[in-house]
C-alpha positions in Angstrom: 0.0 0.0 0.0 1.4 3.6 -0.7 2.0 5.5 2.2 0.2 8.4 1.1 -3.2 5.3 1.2 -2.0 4.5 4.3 -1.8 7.6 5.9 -5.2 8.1 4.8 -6.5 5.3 6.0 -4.7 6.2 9.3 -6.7 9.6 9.7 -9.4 7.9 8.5 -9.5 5.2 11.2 -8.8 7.6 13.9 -11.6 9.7 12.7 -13.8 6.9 13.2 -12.6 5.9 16.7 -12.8 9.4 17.9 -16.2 9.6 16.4 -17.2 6.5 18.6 -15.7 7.7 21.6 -17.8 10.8 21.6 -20.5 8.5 21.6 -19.4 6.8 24.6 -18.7 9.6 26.1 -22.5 11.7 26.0 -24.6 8.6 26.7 -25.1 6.3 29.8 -27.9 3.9 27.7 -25.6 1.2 26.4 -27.8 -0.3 23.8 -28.5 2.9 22.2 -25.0 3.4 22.5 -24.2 -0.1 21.3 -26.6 0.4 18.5 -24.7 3.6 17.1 -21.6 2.0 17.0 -23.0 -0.9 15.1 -23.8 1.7 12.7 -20.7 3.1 12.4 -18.6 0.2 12.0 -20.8 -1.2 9.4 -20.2 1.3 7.3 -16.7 2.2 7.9 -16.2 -1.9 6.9 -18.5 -2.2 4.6 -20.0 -4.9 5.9 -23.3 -6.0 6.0 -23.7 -7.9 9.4 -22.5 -6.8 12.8 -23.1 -7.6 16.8 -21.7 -6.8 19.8 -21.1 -9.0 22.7 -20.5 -8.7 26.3 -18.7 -10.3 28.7 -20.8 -11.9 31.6 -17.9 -13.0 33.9 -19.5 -14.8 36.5 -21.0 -17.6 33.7 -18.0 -17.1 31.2 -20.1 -16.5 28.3 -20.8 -13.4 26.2 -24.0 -11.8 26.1 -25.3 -10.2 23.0 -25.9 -6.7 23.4 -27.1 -5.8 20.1 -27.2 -6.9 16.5 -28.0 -5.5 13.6 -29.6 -8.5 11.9 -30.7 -10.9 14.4 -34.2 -9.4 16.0 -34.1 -8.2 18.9 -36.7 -10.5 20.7 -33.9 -12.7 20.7 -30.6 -11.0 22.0 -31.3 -12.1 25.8 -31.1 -15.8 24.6 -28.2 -15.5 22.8 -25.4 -16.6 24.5 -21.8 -18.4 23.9 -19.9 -19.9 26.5 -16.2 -19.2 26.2 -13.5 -21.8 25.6 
């Protein structure tokens, strides 16, 4: 990759993070906030898909907190046990 593309991408990515963090930072509801940065990644990636999981330490699994293709009726059931 040239630099010049990859100093791009650079600014690029950090415009993204910074864009998130802002996020974070102004809102004390997690799913919305969850939600948003679903959004955001999706279309910084491109992709089509996306969820975000939690960690529930006491049960070792992750939790879904929010998805942007599975309904939502069904995030509290979803869960993966780690190892």
């Amino acid at each position: 990759m040239p630099e010049d593309s990859l100093q791009a991408k650079q600014l690029s990515d950090l415009g993204l993070f910074s864009h998130l963090s802002r996020i974070v930072a102004r809102t004390t509801d997690l799913e919305g906030m969850a939600l948003s940065a679903l959004e955001i990644i999706q279309s910084a990636l491109r992709i089509d898909c996306c969820s975000i999981m939690l960690l529930d330490p006491e049960r070792s699994e992750l939790v879904m907190l929010a998805s942007s293709t599975i309904p939502r009726a069904e995030w509290p059931g979803i869960r993966i046990p780690l190892g």
